[in-house]
C-alpha positions as a printed Julia matrix, in Angstrom:
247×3 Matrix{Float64}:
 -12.72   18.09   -3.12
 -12.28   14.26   -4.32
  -9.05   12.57   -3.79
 -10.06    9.2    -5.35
 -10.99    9.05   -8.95
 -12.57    6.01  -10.43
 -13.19    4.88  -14.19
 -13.81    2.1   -16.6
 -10.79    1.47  -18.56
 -12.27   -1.26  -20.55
 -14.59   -3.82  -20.08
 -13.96   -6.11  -16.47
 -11.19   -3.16  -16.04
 -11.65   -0.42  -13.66
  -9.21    2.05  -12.18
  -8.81    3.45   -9.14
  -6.57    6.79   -9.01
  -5.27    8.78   -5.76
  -5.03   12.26   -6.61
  -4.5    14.49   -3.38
  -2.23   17.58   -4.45
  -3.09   19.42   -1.37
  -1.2    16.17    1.08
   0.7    14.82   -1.73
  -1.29   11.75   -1.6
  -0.8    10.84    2.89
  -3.37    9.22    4.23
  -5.1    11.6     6.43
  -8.24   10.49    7.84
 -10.23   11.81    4.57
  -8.09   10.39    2.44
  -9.01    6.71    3.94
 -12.38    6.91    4.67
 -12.68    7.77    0.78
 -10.38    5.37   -0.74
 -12.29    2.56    2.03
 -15.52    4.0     0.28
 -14.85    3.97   -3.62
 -13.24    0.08   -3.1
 -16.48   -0.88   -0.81
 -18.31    0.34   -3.58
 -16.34   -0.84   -6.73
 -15.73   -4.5    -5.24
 -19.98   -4.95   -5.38
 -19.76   -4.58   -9.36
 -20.62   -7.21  -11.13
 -18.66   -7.05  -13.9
 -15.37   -6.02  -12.82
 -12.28   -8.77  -13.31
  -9.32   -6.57  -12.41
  -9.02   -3.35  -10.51
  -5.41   -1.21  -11.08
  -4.93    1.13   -8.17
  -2.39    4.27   -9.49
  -1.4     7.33   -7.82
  -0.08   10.93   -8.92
   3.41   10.69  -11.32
   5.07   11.73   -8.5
   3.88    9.72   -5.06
   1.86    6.7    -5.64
   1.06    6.97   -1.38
   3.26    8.99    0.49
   1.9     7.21    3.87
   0.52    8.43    6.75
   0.2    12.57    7.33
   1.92   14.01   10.25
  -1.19   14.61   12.46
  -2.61   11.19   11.87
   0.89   10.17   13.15
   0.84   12.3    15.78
  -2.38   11.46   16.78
  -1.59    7.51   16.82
   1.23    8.62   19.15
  -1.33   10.85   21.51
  -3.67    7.78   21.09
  -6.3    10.37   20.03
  -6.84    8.41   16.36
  -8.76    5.5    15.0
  -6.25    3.56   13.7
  -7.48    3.83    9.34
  -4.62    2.37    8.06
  -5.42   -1.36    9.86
  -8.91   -1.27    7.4
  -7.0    -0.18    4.43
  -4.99   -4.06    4.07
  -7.8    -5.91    4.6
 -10.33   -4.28    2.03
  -7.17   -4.76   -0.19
  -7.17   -8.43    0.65
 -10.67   -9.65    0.79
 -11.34   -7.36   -2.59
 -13.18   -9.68   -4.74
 -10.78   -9.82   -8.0
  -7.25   -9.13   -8.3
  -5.63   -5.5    -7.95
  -2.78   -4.31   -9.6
  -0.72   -1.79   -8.2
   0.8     0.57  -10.75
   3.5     2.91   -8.85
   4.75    5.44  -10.82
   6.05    7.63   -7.61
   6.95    7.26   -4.57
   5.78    4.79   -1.99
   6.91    5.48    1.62
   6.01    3.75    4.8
   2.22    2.89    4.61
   2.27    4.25    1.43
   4.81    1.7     0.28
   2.69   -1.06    2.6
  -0.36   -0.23    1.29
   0.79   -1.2    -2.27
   2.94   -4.81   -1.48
  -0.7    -5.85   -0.54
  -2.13   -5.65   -4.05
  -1.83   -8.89   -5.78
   0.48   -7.4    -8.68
   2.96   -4.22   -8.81
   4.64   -2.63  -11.49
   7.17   -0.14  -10.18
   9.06    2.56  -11.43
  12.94    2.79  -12.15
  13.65    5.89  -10.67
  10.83    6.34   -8.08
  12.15    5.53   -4.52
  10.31    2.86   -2.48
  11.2     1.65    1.2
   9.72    1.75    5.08
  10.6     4.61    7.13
   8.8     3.78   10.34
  12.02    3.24   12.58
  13.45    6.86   11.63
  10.13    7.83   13.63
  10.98    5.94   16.91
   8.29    3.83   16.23
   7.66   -0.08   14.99
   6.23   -0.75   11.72
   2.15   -1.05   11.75
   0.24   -2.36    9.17
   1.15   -6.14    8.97
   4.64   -5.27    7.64
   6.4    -7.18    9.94
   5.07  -10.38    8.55
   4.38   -8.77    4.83
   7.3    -7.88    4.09
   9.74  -11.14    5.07
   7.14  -13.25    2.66
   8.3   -10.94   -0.09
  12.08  -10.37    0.33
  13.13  -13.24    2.94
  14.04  -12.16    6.0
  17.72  -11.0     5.35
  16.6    -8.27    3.17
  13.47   -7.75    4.93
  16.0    -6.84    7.79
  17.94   -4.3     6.19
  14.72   -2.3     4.72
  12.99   -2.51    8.31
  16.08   -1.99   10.53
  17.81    0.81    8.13
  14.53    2.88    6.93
  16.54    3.49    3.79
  14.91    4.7     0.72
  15.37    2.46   -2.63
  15.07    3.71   -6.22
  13.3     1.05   -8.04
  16.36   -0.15   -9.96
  18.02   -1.13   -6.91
  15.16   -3.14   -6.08
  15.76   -5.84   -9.15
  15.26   -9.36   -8.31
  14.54   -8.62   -4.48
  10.88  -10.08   -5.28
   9.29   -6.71   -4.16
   7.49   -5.95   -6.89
   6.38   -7.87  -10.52
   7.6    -5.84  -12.87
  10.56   -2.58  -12.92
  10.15   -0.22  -15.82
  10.72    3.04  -16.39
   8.47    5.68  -15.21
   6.32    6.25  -18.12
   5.7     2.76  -18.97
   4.28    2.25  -15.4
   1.01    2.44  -16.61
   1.13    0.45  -19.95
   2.42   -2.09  -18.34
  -0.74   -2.58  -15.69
  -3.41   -2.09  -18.48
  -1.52   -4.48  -20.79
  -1.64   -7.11  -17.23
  -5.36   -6.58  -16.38
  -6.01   -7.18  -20.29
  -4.4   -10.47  -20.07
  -6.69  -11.14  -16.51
  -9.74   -9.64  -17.57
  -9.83  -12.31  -20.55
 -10.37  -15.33  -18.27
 -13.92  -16.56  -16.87
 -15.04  -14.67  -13.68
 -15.8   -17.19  -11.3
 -11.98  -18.57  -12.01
 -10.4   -15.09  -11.45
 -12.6   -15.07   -8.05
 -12.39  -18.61   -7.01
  -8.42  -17.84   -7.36
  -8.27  -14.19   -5.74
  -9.98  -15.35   -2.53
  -8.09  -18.54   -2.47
  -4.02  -17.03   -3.1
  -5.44  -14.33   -0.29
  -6.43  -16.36    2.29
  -2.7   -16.99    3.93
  -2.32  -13.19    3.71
  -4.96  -12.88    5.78
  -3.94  -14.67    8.18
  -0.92  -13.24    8.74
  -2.15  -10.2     8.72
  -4.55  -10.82   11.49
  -1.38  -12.21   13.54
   1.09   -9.46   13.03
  -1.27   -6.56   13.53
  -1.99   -8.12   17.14
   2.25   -8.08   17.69
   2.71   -4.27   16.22
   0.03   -3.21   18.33
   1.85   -4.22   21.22
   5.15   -2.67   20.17
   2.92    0.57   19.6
   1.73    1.02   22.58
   5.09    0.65   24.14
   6.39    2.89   21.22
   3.95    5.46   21.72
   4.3     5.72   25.29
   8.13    6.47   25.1
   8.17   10.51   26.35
   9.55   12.19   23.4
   8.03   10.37   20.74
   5.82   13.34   19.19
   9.01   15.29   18.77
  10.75   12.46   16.98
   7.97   12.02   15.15
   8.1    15.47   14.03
  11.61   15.91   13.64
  12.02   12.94   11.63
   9.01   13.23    9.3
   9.49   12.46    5.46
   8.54   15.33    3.8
């Protein structure tokens, strides 16, 4: 069964849904190698100006399932997630994140590297990596500080606490805050406004506002890696992984 869903909104519009009932939208291995495929293939069209990325009402990305955790931790996996940020980043036009659920750990990661986010009021949103026993992954130890600063950064990283979107006001997380329903409208009514300008400018400007992000990317990756392996190697790590699991 598909988990990724793809249309043309309008024209220079396409979207990009993540629809996985069965794992409540983790990404297992399937679940990655899919969503890697549909944005290989959507970022060669040549008339696309904006691409929104959604997921179900309830979990926008959920992050990673429990066996691809576990398997990190049993260094059994290859590692999906690290592809994930920089499709995201070297994408060709600008992606808007629309999160009308949840976004949890690499879920929530996943999304801060689109270019624009419109979150929902009473979805809850955070990084849960240290309840795990293990360090963040993904580039979210530089990601996130860019966002937030590094006080607040701190607190989300250190604590693992869960936000609901209206406590996440003015922390320069995400664009826009609405409620739920309006999570949508909002995106559409964003990539309208982008998908009006010339293509080489929306381009020439995507690749350009990106390239620092990839940079830093590249840098922090090489720095959780390290903490992983020390992480991972820690002897009860699979059962804290399991006991501590966000369901």
């Amino acid at each position: 069964m598909p988990k990724i869903f793809v249309t043309d909104l309008e024209k220079g519009i396409i979207h990009l849904k993540i629809d996985d009932p069965k794992q409540e939208n983790r990404l297992s291995k399937d679940l990655c190698d899919e969503l890697l495929n549909e944005l290989t293939n959507i970022s060669k069209s040549t008339t696309i100006k904006v691409l929104i990325i959604s997921g179900r009402k309830n979990v926008f990305c959920a992050g990673a399932t429990l066996d691809m955790l576990k398997e990190m931790a049993s260094d059994k996996a290859e590692v999906k997630d690290l592809l994930l940020p920089s499709k995201i980043l070297s994408f060709p036009v600008p992606i808007i994140g629309a999160l009308q659920g949840h976004a949890v750990g690499g879920g929530l990661i996943l999304a801060l590297y689109c270019d624009i986010l419109v979150a929902a009021e009473s979805s809850r949103y955070g990084v849960n990596f240290t309840n795990m026993g293990f360090t963040p992954g993904m580039g979210t130890i530089s990601l996130l500080p860019a966002l937030v600063g590094h006080h607040f950064a701190s607190e989300m990283i250190f604590t693992a606490k869960l936000y609901k979107g209206r406590e996440l006001k003015y922390k320069g997380l995400f664009n826009y805050i609405v409620p739920d329903e309006q999570v949508m409208d909002v995106a559409i009514d964003i990539a309208r406004q982008i998908a009006e300008k010339p293509m080489y400018v929306v381009r020439m400007i995507k690749d350009t506002l990106s390239l620092s992000r990839r940079q830093a990317f590249q840098e922090a990756v090489s720095r959780e890696d390290l903490m992983h392996n020390i992480c991972f190697a820690q002897p009860n790590i699979i059962s804290a992984i399991e006991n501590n699991y966000f369901v």
